[in-house]
N, C-alpha and C positions, 0 to 999 in steps of 0.2 A: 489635740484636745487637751484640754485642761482641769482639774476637778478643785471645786469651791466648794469645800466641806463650813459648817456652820452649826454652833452648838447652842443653845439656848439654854440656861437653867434659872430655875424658881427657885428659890430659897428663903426662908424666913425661921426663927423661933418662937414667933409669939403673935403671927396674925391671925392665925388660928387655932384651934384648943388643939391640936397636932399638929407637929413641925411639917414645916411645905418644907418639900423640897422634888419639881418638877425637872426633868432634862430631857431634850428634843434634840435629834443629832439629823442633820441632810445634809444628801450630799448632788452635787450638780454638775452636768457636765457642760462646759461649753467651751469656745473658741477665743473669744473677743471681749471687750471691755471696753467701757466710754472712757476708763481712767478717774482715778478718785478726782473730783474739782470741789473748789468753793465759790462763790459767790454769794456776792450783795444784792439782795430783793430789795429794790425800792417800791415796786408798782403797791399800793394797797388796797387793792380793789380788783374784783374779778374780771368786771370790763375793760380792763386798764393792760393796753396788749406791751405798753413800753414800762419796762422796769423789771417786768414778769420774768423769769427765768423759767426756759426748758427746760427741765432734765432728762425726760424721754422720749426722745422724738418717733414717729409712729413709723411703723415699717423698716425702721433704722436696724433693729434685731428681728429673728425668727421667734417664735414663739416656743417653749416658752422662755424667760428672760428672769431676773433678778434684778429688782433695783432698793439700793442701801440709800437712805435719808438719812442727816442729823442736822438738826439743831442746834448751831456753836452755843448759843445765846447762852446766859445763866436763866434759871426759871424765875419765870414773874406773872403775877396772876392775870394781867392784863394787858403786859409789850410781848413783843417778841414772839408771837405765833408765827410760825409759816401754815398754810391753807394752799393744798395738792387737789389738783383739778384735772380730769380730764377733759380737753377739748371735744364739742361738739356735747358736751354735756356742762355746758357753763353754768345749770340750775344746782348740780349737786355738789357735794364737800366731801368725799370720800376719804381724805385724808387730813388731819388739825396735828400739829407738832407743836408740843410748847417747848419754851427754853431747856436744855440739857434731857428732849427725848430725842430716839431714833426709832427708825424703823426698815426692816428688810421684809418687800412684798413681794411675792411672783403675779409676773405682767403677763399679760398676752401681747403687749410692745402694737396693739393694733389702733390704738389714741396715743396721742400726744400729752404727756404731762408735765403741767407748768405749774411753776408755784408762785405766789405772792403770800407779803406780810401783813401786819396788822402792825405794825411799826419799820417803817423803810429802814433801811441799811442792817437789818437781820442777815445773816450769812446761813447759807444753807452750806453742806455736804452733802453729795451724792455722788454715785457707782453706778451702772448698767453692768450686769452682767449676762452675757449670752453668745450665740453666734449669729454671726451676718447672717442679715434676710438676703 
């Protein structure tokens, strides 16, 4: 077993008439890993099953699971989104990443999550973390 500690903090001096400063600290046990990769999202469209990148495939981990997103792209108001989907639910958008965000969600690893762009050749970053189903 392995432990994947993770810290989050808020910080600012002037977004609010008092200084933020939030910190969130978890910690996770698990086994396995998909292994950090990259890829280029060409598909730009949700029907569009070639080009799509998986990043988590369903029943691949136990539940529950970790999966790490980023966005290489620089930010732009209108390129470079990646758009996270789970399979079998092709109506909804649960997840929009613009240029230079990430993001780390806990999965129940029980859909498949693909992502496409809003401009092909965006490179994703992603991690699965968990233990074998």
């Amino acid at each position: 077993m392995a432990t994947l500690n993770s810290t989050l903090t808020l910080s600012s001096t002037d977004l609010t008439s008092d200084t933020l400063s939030l910190t969130t600290t978890a910690s996770f046990t698990c086994t396995h890993t998909s292994g950090i990769a990259r890829k280029a999202i060409t598909s730009t469209a949700i029907g569009t099953a070639s080009g799509q990148v998986t990043l988590d495939t369903a029943d691949e981990f136990g539940s529950p699971s970790i999966i790490y997103i980023k966005n290489t792209h620089a930010y732009h108001a209108s390129n470079n989104y990646i758009y996270c989907y789970f399979s079998g639910d092709a109506d909804g958008l649960p997840i929009q990443i613009a240029g230079g965000q990430f993001a780390y969600i806990p999965l129940t690893s029980d859909f498949t999550l693909k992502a496409y762009t809003s401009t092909s050749g965006t490179v994703v970053e992603f991690c699965v973390f968990g233990t074998l189903a």
